[in-house]
C-alpha positions as CSV (number, residue, x, y, z in Angstrom):
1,X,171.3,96.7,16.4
2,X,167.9,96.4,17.7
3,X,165.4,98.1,14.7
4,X,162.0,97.3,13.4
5,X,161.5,97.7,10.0
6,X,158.8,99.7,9.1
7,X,159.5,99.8,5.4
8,X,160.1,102.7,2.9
9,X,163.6,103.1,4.2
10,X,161.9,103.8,8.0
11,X,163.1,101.9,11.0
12,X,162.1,102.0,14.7
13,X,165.0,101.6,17.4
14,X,165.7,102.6,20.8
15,X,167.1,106.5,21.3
16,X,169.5,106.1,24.1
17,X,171.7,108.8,26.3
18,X,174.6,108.4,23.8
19,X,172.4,109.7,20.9
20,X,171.6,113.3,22.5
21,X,173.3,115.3,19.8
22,X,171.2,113.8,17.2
23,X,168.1,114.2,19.3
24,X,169.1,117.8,19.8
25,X,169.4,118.4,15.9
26,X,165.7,116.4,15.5
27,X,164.4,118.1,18.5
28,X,165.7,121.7,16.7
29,X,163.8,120.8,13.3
30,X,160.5,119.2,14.7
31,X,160.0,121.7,18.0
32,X,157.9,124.0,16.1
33,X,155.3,121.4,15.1
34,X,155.6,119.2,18.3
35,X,156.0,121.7,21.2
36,X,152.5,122.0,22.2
37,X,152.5,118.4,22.5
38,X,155.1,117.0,23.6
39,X,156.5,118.4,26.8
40,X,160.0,117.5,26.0
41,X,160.5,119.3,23.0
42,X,160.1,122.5,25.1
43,X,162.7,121.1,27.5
44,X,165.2,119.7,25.1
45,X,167.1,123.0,23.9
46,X,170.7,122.3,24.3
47,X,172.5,119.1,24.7
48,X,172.9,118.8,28.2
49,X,168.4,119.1,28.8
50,X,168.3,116.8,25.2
51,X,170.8,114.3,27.2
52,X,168.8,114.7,30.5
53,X,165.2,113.9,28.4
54,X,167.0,110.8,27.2
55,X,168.5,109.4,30.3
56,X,165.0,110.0,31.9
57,X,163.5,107.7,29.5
58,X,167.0,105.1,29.6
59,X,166.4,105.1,33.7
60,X,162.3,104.4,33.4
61,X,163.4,101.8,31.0
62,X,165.8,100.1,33.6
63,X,162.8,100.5,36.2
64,X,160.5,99.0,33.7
65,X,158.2,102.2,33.8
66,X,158.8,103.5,30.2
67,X,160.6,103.9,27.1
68,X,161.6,105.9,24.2
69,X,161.8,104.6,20.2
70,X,163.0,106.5,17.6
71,X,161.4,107.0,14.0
72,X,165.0,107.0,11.3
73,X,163.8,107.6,7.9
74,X,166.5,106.9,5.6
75,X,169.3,107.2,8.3
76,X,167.9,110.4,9.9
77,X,166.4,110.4,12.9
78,X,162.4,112.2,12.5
79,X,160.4,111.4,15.0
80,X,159.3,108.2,17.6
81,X,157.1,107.2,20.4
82,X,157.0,106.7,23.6
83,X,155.5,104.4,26.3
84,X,155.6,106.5,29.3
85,X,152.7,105.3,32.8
86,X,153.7,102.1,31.9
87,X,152.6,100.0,35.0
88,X,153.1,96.1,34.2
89,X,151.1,95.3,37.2
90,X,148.3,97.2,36.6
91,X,148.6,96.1,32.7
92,X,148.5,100.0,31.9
93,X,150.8,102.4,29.5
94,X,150.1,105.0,27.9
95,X,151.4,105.8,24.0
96,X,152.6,109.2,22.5
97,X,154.3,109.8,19.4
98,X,155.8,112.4,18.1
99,X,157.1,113.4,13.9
100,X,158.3,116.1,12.3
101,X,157.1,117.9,9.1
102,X,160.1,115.4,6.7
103,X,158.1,112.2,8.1
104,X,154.7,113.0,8.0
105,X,151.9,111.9,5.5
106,X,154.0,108.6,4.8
107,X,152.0,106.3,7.7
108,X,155.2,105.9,9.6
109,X,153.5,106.9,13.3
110,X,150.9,104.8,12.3
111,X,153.2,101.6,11.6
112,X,155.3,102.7,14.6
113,X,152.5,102.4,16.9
114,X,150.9,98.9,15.6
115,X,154.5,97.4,16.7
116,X,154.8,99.1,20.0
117,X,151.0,97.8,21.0
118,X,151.8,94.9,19.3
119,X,154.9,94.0,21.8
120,X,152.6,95.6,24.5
121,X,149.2,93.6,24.5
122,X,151.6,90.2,23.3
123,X,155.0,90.7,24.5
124,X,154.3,92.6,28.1
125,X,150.8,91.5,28.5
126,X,149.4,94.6,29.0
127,X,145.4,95.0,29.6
128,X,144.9,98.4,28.4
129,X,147.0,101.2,26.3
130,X,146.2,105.0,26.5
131,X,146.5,107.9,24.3
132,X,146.2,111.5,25.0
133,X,146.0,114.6,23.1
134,X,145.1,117.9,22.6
135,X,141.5,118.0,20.8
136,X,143.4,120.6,18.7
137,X,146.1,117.4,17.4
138,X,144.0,117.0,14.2
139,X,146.8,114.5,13.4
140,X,147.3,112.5,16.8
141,X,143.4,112.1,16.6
142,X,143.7,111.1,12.8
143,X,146.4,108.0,13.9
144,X,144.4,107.0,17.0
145,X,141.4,106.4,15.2
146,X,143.0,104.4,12.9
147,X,144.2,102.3,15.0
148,X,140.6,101.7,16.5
149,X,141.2,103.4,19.4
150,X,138.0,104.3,21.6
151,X,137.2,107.8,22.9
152,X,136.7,107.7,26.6
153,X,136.4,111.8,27.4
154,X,138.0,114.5,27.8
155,X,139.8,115.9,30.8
156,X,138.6,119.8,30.6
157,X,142.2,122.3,31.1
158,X,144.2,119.6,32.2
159,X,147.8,120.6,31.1
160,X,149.1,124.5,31.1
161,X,151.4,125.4,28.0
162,X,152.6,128.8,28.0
163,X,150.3,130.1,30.2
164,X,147.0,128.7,29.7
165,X,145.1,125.9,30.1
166,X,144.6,122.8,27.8
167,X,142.1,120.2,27.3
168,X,143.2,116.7,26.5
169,X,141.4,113.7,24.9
170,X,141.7,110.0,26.3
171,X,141.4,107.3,24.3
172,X,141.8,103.8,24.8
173,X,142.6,100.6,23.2
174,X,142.1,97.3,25.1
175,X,144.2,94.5,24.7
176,X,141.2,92.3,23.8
177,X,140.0,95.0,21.1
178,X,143.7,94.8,19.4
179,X,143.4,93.4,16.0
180,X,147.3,91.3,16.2
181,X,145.1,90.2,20.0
C-alpha cells in the first residue's frame, strides 16, 4: 500500500508487527552476515523477539522517534533500513541499513537510503543524518561514501558483541550537503 519503487523488481515499504513471521524467515537467512551489525538480528530468533523488534520500531514510529523500512526484492523481503535517534526537534536521526547476501551488489541499500534522506532533509526537515558502523563494515562504509557522507571520527570500543569491544565510525551528512537539498 505504501512502497517506493526502487526499480529492478525492488520496493521499500514499512515492516510492521503483523509481518513478524516473514521478518523471522529474513532475519533466519541474513543473521549470519548482519549480526555483528545489527543488534536486532541477534535478538530476533523466534517469532515472539522478531514480533517484539517490530513493535519497538511500530511504537517509536507512533512517538515519532523512529522507524523501520523494508527492502522486497521480487516479493521477498531482503533487507531495509532504519531511522532509529530520530529527534525532529533537534533536526537529528541516525540511518542503518541492513541486506542479506540475495540483495547485495545490485545498489538497492544505496537507492534505499537516497529516498529515506530524501523524505528526511525535505519531508521532516531534518538538519543532520548520522551513520555508524563498524570500521570492519567494508560495505556500510562502501554505501556511505557514496552517498557523500563525511567522516567525523571514530568512537574507540564503543559497542560489546560477544564479549569484546568494538569500534564504530561516525559519519555525517548535512541536510545542506544533500545533493536532492
Amino acid at each position: 500500500m505504501f512502497a517506493h519503487l526502487l526499480g529492478d523488481g525492488a520496493e521499500l515499504r514499512p515492516i510492521e508487527p503483523w509481518q513478524a513471521e516473514e521478518f523471522l524467515t529474513h532475519m533466519d537467512r541474513a543473521r549470519a552476515d548482519v549480526d555483528e551489525w545489527i543488534p536486532f538480528a541477534t535478538r530476533s530468533t523466534d517469532l515472539d523477539s522478531a514480533r517484539a523488534t517490530l513493535q519497538r520500531y511500530a511504537d517509536m514510529q507512533a512517538a515519532d522517534t523512529g522507524r523501520i523500512l523494508g527492502i522486497w526484492l521480487d516479493g521477498t523481503l531482503v533487507g531495509g533500513c532504519m531511522l532509529f535517534r530520530f529527534d525532529a526537534e533537534a533536526g537529528n536521526c541516525e540511518v542503518g541499513v541492513w541486506l542479506e547476501p540475495a540483495g547485495q551488489g545490485r545498489g538497492l541499500i544505496t537507492r534505499a537510503v537516497r529516498h529515506v534522506l530524501d523524505w528526511v532533509f525535505q519531508v521532516r526537515g531534518m538538519s543532520r543524518a548520522e551513520w555508524h558502523t563498524s570500521p570492519k563494515n567494508e560495505r556500510s562504509l562502501a554505501v556511505a561514501a557514496r552517498l557523500g557522507f563525511t567522516r567525523e571520527g571514530v568512537l574507540r570500543e564503543a559497542y560489546p558483541y560477544r564479549g569484546v569491544r568494538h569500534d564504530t565510525v561516525i559519519l555525517s551528512m548535512l541536510a545542506r550537503e544533500w545533493p536532492r537539498g
